[in-house]
mmCIF file of the N, C-alpha and C atoms, coordinates in Angstrom:
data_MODEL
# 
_entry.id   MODEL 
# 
loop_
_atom_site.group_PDB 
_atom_site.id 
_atom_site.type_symbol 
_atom_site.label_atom_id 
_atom_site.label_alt_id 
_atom_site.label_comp_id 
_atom_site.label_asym_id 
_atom_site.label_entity_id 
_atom_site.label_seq_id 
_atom_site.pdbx_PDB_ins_code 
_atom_site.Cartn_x 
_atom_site.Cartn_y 
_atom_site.Cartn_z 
_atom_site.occupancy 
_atom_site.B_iso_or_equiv 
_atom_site.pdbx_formal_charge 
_atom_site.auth_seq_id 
_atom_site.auth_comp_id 
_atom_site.auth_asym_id 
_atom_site.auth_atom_id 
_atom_site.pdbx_PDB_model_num 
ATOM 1   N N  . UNK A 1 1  ? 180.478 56.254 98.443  1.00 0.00 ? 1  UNK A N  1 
ATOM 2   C CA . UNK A 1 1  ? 179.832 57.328 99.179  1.00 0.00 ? 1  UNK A CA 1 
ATOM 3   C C  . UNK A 1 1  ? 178.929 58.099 98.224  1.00 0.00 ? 1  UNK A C  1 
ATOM 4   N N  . UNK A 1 2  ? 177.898 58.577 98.517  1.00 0.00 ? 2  UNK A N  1 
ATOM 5   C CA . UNK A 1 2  ? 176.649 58.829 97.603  1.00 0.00 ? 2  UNK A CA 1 
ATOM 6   C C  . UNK A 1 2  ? 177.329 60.469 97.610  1.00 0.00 ? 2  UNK A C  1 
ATOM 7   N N  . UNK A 1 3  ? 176.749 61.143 96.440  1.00 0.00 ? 3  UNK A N  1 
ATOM 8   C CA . UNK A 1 3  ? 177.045 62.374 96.316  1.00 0.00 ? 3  UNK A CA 1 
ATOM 9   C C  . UNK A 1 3  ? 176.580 63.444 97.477  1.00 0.00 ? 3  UNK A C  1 
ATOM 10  N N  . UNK A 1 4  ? 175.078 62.930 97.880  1.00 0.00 ? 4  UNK A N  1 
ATOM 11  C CA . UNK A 1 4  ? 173.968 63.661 98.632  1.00 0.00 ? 4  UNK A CA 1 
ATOM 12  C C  . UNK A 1 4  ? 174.766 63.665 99.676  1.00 0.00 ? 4  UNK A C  1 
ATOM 13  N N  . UNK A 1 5  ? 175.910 62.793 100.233 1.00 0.00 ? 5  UNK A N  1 
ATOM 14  C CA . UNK A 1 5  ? 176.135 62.805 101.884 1.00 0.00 ? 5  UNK A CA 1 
ATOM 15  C C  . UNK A 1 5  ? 177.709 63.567 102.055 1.00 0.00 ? 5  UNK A C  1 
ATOM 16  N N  . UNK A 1 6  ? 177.702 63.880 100.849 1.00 0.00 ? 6  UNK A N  1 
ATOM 17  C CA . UNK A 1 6  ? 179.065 64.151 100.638 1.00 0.00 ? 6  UNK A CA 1 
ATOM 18  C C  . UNK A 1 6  ? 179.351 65.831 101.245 1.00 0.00 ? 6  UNK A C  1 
ATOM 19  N N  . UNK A 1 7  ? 180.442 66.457 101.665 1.00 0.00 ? 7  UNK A N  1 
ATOM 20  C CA . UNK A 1 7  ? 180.642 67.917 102.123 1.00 0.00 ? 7  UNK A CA 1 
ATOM 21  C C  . UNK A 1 7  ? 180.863 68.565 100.541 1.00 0.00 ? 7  UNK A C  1 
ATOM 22  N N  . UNK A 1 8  ? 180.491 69.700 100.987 1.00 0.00 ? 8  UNK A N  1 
ATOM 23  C CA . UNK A 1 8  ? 180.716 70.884 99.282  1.00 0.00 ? 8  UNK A CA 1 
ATOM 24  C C  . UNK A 1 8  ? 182.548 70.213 99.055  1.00 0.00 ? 8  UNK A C  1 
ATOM 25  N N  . UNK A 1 9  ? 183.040 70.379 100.167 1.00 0.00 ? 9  UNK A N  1 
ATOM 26  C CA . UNK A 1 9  ? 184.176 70.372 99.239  1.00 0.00 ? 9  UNK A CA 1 
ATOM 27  C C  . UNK A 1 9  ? 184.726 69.387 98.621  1.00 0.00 ? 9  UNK A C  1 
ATOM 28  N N  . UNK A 1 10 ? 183.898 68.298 98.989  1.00 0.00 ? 10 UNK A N  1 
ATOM 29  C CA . UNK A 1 10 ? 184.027 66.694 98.651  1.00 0.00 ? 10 UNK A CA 1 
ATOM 30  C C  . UNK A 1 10 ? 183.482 66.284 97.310  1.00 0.00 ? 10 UNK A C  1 
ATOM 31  N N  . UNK A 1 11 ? 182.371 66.967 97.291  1.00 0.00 ? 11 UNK A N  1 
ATOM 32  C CA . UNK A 1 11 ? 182.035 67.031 95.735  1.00 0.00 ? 11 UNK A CA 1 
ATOM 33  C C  . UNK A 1 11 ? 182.408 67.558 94.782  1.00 0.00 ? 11 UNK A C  1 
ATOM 34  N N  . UNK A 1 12 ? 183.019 68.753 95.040  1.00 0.00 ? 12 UNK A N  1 
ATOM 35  C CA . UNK A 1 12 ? 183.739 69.807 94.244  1.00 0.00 ? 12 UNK A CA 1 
ATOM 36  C C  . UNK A 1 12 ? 185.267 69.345 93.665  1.00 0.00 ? 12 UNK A C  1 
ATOM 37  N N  . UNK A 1 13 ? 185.997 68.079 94.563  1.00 0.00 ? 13 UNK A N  1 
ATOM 38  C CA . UNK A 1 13 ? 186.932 67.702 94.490  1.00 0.00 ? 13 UNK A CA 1 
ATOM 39  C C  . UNK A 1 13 ? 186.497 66.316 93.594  1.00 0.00 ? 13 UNK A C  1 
ATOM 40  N N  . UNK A 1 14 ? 185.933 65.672 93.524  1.00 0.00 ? 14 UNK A N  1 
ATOM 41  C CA . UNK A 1 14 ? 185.075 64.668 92.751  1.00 0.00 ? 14 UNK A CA 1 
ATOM 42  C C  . UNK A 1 14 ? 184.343 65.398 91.591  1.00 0.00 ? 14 UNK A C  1 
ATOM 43  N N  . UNK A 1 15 ? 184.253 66.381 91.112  1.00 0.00 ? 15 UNK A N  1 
ATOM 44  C CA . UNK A 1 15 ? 183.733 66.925 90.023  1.00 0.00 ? 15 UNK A CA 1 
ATOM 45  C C  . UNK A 1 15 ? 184.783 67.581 89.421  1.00 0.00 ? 15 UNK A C  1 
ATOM 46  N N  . UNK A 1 16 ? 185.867 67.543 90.013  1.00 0.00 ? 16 UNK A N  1 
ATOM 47  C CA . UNK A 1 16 ? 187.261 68.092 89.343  1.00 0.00 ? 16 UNK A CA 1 
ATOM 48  C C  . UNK A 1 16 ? 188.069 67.194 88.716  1.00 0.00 ? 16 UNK A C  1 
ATOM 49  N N  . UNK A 1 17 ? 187.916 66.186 89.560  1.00 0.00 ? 17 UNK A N  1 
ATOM 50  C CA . UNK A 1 17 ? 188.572 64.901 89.037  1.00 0.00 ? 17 UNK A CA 1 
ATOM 51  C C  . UNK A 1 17 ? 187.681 64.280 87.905  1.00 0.00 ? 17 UNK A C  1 
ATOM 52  N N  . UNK A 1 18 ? 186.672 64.169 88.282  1.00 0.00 ? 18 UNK A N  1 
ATOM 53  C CA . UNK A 1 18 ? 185.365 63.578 86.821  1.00 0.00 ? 18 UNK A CA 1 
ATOM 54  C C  . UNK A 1 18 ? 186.192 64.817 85.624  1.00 0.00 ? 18 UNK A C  1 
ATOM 55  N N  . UNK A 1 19 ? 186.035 65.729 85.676  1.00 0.00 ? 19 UNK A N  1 
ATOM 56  C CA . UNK A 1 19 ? 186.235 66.784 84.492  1.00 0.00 ? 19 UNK A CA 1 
ATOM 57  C C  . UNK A 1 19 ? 187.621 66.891 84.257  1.00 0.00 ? 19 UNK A C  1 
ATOM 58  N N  . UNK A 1 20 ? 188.525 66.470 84.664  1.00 0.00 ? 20 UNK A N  1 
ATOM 59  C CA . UNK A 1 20 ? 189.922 66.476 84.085  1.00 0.00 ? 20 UNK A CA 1 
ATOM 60  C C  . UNK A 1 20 ? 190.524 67.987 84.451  1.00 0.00 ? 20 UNK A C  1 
ATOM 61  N N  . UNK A 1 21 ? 190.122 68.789 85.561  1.00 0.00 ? 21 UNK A N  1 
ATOM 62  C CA . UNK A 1 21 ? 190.078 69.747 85.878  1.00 0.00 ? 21 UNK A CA 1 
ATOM 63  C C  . UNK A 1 21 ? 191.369 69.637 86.853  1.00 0.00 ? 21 UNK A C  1 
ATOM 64  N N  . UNK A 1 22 ? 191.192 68.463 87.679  1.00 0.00 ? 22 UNK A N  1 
ATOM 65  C CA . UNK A 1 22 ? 192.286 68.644 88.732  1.00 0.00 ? 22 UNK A CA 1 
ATOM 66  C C  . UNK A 1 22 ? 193.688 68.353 88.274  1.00 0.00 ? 22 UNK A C  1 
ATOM 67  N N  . UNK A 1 23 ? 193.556 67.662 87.054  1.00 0.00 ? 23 UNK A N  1 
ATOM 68  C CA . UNK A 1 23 ? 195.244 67.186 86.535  1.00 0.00 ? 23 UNK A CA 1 
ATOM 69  C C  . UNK A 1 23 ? 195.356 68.780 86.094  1.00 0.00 ? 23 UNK A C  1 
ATOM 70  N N  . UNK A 1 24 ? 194.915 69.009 84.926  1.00 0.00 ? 24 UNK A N  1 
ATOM 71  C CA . UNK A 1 24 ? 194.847 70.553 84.975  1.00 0.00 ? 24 UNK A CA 1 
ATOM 72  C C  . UNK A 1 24 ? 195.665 71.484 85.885  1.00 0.00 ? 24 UNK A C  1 
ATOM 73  N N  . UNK A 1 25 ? 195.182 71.736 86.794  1.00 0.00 ? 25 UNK A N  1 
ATOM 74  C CA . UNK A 1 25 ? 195.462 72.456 87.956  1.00 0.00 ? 25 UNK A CA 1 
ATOM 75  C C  . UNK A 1 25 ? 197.035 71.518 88.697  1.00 0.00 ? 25 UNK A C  1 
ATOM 76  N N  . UNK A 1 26 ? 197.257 70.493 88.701  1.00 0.00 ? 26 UNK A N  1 
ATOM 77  C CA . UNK A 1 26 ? 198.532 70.284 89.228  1.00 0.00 ? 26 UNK A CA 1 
ATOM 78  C C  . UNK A 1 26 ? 199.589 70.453 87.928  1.00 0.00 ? 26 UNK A C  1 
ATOM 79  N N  . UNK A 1 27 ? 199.535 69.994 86.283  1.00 0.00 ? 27 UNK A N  1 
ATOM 80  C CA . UNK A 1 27 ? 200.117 70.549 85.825  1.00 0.00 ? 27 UNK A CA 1 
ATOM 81  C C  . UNK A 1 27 ? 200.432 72.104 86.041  1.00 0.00 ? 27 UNK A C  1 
ATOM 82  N N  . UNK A 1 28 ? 199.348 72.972 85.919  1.00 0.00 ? 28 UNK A N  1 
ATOM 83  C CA . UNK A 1 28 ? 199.800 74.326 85.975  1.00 0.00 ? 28 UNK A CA 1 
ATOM 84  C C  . UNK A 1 28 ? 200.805 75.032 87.083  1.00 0.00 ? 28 UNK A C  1 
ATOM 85  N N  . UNK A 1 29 ? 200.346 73.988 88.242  1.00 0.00 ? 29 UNK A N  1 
ATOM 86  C CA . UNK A 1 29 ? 201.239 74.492 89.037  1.00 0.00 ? 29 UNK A CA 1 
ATOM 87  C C  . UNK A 1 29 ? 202.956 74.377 88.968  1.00 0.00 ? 29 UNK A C  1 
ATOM 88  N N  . UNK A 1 30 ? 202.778 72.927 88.620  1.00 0.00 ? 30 UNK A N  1 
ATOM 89  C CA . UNK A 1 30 ? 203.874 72.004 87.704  1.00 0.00 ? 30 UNK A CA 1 
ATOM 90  C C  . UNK A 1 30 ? 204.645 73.319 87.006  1.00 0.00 ? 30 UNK A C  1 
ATOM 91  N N  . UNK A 1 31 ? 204.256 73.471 86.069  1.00 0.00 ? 31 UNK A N  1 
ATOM 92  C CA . UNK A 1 31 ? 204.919 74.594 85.234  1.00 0.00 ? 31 UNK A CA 1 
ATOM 93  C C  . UNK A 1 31 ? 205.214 75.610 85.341  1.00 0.00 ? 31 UNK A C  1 
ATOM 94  N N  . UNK A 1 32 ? 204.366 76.520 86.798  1.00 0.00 ? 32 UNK A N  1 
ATOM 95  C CA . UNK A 1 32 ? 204.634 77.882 87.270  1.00 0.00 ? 32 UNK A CA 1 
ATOM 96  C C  . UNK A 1 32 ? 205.682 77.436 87.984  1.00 0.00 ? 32 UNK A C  1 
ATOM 97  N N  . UNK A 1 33 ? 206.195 76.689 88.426  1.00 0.00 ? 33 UNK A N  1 
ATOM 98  C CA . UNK A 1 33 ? 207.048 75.951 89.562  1.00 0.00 ? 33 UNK A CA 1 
ATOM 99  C C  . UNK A 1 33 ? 208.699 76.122 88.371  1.00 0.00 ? 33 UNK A C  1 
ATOM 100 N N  . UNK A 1 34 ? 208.474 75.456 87.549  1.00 0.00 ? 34 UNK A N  1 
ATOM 101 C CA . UNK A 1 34 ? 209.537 75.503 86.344  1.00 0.00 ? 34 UNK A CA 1 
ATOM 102 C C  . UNK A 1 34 ? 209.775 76.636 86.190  1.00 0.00 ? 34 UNK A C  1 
ATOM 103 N N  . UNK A 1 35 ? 208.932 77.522 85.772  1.00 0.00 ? 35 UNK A N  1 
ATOM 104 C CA . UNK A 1 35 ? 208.799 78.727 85.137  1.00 0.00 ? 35 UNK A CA 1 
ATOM 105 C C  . UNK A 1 35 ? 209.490 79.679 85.792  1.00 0.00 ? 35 UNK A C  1 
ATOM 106 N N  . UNK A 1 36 ? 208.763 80.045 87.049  1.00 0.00 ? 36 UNK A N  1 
ATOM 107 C CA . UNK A 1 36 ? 209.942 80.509 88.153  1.00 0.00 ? 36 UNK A CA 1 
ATOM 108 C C  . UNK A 1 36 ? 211.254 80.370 88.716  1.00 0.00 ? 36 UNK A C  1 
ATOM 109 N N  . UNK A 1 37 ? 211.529 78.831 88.370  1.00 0.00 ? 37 UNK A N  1 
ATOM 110 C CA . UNK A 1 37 ? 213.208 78.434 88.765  1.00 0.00 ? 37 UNK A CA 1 
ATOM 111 C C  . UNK A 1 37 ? 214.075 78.656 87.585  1.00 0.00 ? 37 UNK A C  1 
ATOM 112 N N  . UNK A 1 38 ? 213.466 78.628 86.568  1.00 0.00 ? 38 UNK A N  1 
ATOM 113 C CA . UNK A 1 38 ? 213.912 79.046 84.970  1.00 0.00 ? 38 UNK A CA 1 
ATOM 114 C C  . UNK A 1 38 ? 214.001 80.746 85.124  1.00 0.00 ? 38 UNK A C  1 
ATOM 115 N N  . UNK A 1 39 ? 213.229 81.430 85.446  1.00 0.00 ? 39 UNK A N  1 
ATOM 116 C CA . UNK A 1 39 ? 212.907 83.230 85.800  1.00 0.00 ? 39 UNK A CA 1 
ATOM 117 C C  . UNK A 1 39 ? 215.048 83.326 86.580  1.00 0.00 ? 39 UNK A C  1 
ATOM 118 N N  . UNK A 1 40 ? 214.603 82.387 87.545  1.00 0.00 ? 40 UNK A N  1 
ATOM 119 C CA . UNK A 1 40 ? 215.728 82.706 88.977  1.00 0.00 ? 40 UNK A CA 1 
ATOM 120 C C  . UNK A 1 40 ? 216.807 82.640 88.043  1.00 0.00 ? 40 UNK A C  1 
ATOM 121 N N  . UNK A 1 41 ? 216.889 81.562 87.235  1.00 0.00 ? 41 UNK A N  1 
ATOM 122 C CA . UNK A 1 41 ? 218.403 80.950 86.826  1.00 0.00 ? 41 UNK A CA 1 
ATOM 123 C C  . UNK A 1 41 ? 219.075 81.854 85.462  1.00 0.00 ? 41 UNK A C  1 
ATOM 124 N N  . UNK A 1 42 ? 217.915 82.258 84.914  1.00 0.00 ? 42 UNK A N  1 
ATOM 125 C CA . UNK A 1 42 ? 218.060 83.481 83.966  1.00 0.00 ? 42 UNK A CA 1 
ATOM 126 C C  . UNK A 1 42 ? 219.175 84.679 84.505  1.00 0.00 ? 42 UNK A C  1 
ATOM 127 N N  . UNK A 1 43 ? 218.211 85.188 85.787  1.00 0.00 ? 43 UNK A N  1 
ATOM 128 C CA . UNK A 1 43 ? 218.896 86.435 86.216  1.00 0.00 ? 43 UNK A CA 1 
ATOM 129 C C  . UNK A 1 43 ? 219.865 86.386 86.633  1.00 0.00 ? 43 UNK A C  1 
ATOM 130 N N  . UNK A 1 44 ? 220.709 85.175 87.313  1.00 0.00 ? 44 UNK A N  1 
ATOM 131 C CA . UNK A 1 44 ? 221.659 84.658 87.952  1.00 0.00 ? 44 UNK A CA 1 
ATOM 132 C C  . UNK A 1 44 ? 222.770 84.767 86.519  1.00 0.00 ? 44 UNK A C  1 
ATOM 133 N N  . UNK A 1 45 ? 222.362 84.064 85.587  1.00 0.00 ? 45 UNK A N  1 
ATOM 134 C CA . UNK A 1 45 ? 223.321 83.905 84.078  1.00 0.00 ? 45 UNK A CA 1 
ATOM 135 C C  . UNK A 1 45 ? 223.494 85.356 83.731  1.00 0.00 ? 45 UNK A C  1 
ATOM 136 N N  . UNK A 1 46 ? 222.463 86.151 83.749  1.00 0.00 ? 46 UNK A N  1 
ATOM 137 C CA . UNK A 1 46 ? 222.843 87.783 83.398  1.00 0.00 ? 46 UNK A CA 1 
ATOM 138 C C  . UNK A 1 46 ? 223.741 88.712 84.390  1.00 0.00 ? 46 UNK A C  1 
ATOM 139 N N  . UNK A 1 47 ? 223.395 88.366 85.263  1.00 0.00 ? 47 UNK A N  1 
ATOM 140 C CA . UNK A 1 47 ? 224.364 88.774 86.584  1.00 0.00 ? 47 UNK A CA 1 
ATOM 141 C C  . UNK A 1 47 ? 225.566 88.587 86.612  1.00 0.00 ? 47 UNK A C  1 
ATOM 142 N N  . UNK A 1 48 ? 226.287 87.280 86.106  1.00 0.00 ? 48 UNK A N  1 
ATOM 143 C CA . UNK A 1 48 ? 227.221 86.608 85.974  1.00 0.00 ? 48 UNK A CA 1 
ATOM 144 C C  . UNK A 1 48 ? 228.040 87.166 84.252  1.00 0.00 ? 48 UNK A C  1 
ATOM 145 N N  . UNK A 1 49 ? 227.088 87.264 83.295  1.00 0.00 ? 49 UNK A N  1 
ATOM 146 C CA . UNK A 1 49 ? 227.511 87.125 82.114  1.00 0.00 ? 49 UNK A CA 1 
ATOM 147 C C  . UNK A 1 49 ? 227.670 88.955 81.313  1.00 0.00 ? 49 UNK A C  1 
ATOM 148 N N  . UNK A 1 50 ? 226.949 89.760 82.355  1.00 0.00 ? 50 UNK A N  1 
ATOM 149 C CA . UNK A 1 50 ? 226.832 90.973 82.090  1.00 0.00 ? 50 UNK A CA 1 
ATOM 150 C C  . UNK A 1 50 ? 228.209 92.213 82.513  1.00 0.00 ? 50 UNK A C  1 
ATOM 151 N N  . UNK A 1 51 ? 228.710 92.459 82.022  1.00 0.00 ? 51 UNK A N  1 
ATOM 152 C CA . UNK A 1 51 ? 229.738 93.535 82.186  1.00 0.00 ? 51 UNK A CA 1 
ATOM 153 C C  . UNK A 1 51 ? 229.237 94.293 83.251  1.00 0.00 ? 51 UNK A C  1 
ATOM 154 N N  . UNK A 1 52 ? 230.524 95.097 83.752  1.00 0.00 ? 52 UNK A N  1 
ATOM 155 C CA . UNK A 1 52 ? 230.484 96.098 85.193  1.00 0.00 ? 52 UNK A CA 1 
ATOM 156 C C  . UNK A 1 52 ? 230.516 96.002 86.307  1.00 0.00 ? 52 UNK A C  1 
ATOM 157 N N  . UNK A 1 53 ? 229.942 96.933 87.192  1.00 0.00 ? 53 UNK A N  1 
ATOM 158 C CA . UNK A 1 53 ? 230.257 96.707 88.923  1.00 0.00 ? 53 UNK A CA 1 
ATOM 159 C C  . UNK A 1 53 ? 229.627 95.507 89.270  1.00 0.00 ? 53 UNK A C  1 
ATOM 160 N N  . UNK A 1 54 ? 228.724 94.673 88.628  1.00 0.00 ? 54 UNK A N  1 
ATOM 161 C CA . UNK A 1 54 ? 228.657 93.306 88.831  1.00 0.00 ? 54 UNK A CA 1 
ATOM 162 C C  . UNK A 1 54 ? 229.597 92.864 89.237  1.00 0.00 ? 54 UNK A C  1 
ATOM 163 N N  . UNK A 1 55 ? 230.581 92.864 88.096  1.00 0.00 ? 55 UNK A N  1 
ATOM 164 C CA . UNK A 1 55 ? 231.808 91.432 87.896  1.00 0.00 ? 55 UNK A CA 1 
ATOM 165 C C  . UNK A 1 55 ? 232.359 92.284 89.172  1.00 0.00 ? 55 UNK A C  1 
ATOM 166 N N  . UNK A 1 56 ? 232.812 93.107 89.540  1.00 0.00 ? 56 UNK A N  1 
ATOM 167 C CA . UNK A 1 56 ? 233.519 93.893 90.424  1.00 0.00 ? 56 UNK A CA 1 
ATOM 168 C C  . UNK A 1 56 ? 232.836 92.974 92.331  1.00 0.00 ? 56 UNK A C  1 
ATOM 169 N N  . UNK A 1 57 ? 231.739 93.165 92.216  1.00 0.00 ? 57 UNK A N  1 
ATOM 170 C CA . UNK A 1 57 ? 231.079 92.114 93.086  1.00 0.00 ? 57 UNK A CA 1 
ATOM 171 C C  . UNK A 1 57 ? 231.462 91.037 93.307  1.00 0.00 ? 57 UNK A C  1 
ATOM 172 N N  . UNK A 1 58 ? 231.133 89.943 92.230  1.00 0.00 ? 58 UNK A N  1 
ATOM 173 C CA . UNK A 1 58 ? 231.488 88.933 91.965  1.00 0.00 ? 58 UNK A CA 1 
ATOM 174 C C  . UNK A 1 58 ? 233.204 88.217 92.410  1.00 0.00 ? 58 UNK A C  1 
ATOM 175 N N  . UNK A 1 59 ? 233.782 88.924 91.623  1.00 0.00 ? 59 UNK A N  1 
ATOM 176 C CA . UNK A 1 59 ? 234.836 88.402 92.001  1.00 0.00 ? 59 UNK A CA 1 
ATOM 177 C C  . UNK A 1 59 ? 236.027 89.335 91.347  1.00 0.00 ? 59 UNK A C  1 
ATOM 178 N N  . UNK A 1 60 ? 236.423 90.372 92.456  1.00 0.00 ? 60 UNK A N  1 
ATOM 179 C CA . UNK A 1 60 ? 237.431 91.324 92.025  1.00 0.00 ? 60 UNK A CA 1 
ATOM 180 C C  . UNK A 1 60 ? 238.697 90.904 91.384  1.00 0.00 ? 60 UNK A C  1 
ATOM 181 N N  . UNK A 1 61 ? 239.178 90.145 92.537  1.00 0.00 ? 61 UNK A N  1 
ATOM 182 C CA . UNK A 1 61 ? 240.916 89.609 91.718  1.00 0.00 ? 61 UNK A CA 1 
ATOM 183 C C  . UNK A 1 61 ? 240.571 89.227 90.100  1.00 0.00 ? 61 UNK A C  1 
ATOM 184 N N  . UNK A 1 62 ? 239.672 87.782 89.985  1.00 0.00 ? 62 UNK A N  1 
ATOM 185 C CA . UNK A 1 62 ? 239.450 87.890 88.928  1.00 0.00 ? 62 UNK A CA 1 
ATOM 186 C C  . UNK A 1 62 ? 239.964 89.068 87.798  1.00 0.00 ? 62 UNK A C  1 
ATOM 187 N N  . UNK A 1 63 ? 238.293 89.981 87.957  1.00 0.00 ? 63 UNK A N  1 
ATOM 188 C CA . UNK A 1 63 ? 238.491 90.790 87.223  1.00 0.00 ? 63 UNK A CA 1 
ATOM 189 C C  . UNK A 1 63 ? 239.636 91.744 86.834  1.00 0.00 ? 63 UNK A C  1 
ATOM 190 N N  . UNK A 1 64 ? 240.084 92.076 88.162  1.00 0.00 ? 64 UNK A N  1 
ATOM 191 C CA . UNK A 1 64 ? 241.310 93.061 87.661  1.00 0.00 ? 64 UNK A CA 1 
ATOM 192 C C  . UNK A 1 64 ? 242.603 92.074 86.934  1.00 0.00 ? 64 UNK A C  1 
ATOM 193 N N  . UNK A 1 65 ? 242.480 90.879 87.226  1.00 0.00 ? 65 UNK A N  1 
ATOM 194 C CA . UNK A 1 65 ? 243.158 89.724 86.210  1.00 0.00 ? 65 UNK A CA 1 
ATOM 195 C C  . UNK A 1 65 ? 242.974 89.805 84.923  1.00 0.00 ? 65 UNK A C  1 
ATOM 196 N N  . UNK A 1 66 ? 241.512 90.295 84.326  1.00 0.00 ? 66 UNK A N  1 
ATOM 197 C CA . UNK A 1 66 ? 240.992 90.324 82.972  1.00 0.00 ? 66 UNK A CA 1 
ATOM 198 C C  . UNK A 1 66 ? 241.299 91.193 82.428  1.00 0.00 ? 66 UNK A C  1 
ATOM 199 N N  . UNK A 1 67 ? 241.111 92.925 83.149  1.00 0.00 ? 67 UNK A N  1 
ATOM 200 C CA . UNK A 1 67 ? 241.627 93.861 82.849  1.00 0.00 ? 67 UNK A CA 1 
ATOM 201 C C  . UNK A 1 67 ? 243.358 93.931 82.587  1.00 0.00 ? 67 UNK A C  1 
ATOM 202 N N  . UNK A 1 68 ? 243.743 93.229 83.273  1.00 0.00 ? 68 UNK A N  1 
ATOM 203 C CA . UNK A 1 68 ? 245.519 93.792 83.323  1.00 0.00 ? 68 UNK A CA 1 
ATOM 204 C C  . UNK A 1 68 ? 245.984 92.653 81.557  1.00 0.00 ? 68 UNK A C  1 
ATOM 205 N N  . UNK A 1 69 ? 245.279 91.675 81.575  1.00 0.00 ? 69 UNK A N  1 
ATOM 206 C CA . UNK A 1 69 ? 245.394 90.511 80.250  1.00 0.00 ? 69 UNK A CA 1 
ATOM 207 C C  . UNK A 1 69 ? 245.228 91.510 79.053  1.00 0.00 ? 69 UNK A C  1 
ATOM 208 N N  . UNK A 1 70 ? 243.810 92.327 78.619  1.00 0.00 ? 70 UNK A N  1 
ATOM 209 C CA . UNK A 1 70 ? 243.278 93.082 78.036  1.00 0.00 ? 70 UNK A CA 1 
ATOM 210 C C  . UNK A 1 70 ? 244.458 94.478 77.479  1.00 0.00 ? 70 UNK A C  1 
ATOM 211 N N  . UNK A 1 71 ? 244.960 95.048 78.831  1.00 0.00 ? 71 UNK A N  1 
ATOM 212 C CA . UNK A 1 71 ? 245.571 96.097 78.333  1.00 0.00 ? 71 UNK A CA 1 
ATOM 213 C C  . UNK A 1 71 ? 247.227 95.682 77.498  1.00 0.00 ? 71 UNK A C  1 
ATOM 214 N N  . UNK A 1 72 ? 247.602 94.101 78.533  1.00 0.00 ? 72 UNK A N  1 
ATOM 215 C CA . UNK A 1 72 ? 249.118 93.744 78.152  1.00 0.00 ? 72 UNK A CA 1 
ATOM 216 C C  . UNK A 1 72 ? 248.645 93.843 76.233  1.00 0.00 ? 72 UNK A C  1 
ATOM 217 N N  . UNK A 1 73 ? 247.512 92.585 76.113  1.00 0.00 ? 73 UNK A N  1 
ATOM 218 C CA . UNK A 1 73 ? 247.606 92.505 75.061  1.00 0.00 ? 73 UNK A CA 1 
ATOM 219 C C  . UNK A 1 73 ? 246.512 93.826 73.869  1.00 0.00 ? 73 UNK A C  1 
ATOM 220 N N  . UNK A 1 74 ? 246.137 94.692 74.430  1.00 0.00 ? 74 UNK A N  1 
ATOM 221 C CA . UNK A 1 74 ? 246.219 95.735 73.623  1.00 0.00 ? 74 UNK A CA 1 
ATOM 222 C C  . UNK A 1 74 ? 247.433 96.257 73.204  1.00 0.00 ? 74 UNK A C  1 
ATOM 223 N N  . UNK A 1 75 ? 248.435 96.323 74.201  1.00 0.00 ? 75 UNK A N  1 
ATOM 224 C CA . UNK A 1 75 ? 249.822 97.301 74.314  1.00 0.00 ? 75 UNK A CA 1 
ATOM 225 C C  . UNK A 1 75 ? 250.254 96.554 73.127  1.00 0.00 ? 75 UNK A C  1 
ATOM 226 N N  . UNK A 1 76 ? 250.125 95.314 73.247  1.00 0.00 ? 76 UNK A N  1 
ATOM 227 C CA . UNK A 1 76 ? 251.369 94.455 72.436  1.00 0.00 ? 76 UNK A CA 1 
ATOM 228 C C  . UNK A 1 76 ? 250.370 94.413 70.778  1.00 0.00 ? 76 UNK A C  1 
ATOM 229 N N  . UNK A 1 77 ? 249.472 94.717 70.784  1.00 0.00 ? 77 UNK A N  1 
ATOM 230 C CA . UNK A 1 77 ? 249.027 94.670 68.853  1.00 0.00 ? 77 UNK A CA 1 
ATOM 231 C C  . UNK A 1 77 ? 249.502 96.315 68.490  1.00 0.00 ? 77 UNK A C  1 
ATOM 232 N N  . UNK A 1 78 ? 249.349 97.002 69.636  1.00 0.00 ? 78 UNK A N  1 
ATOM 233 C CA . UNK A 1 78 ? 249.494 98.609 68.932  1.00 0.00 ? 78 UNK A CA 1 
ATOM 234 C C  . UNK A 1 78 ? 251.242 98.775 69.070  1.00 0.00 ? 78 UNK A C  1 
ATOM 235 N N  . UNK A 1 79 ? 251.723 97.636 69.520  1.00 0.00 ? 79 UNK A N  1 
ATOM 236 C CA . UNK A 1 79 ? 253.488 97.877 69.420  1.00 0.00 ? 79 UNK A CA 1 
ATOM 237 C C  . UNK A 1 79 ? 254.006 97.500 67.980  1.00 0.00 ? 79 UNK A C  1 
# 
């Protein structure tokens, strides 16, 4: 197909690809795509890994499990 008969956006997409422009552009997206699920999985690990009314959220029994471990064995080094 000759350039002349071609639509703007047909050429524009053929001059992206000639210029190495369009791999370009799907990597980047590629990586904002990572970048963001990496962002999510971060805050999720801090949420999880961070002290306070978090953990209280998360999972109470737990916690008051951790707390009651904590004080037995404080009691028992200061005995």
């Amino acid at each position: 197909m000759a350039m002349t008969t071609m639509k703007d956006h047909e050429r524009l997409d053929l001059l992206k690809e000639i210029g190495g422009t369009k791999v370009y552009e799907e990597r980047r997206e590629e990586s904002l795509k990572v970048m963001k699920e990496t962002e999510g999985r971060r805050k999720r690990i801090e949420e999880v890994v961070s002290p306070g009314p978090q953990l209280y959220l998360l999972d109470p029994v737990g916690h008051a499990c951790i707390q009651a471990d904590l004080t037995v064995q404080d009691n028992a080094a200061h005995a």
